[in-house]
Every structure is written in structure tokens, then in C-alpha cells.
Steps between C-alpha positions, in 0.01 A plus 500: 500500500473876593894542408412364107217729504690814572808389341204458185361836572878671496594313144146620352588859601821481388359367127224751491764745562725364217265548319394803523869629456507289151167651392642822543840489352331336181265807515804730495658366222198471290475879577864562353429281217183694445747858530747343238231365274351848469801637473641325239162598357522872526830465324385289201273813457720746506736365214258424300486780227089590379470465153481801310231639243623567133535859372197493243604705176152703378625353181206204492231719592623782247522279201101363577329794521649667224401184277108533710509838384618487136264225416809274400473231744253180538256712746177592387372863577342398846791361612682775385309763740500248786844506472594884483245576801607205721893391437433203777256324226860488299553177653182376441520574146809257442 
């Protein structure tokens, strides 16, 4: 009876042990899965290009103030002076 409990004793350790070894294998290659995941990420990022802003012309802006200021656009005379002392409200106006 003492022999099976020893010889029970030695094939715990030994599983516990196993164990252990598996936990920590599977640990390092969820690290290097983890390394290669981010990786992969950083160089996604890097080939992707930003998009870029368009050149604006002055043309738009140009044309709509000189119509505020002749008179010959739709804008009343309020408008008008809103316009000329705040070009932001441009896009308001439209």
C-alpha cells in the first residue's frame, strides 16, 4: 500500500510538471504570435499611403464675392456685408 502511494505521489509530480512545461511553451508561442501579429500590423501601416487634401483654386471664393459686392447675385444687402467681413459665413450662405 505505501509503494502505490509513492509510486502515486511520483506520477502526480511528474503531471504537474508536464504541465507546467506545456503551459509555458503555449505561453511562448502566443508571445511570438503576438510579435508577428503586431508586426504584420506596423507594416500594413506603413504602406498605406494618407489621403491627400485637394489644391483649392481661390477661383470659387473670387467669383462670390465679386457677385456680393456688385449686387448681381441672389444675396440681399445683409448677407452681402456678412459675407465680405466674415468669408467662413460663405459656406453658410450656400
Amino acid at each position: 500500500m505505501l509503494q502505490l502511494t509513492i509510486e502515486q505521489n511520483h506520477q502526480r509530480m511528474k503531471l504537474e510538471k508536464w504541465e507546467h512545461e506545456l503551459h509555458e511553451r503555449e505561453m511562448h508561442v502566443i508571445e511570438r504570435e503576438l510579435a508577428l501579429l503586431m508586426l504584420t500590423n506596423n507594416q500594413e501601416r506603413l504602406h498605406q499611403q494618407t489621403p491627400k487634401a485637394q489644391k483649392r483654386s481661390g477661383r470659387f471664393m473670387r467669383s462670390l464675392l465679386h457677385a456680393a459686392l456688385t449686387g448681381s447675385a441672389n444675396l440681399s444687402s445683409t448677407a452681402a456685408t456678412n459675407l465680405i467681413s466674415s468669408p467662413t459665413s460663405l459656406f453658410y450662405l450656400i
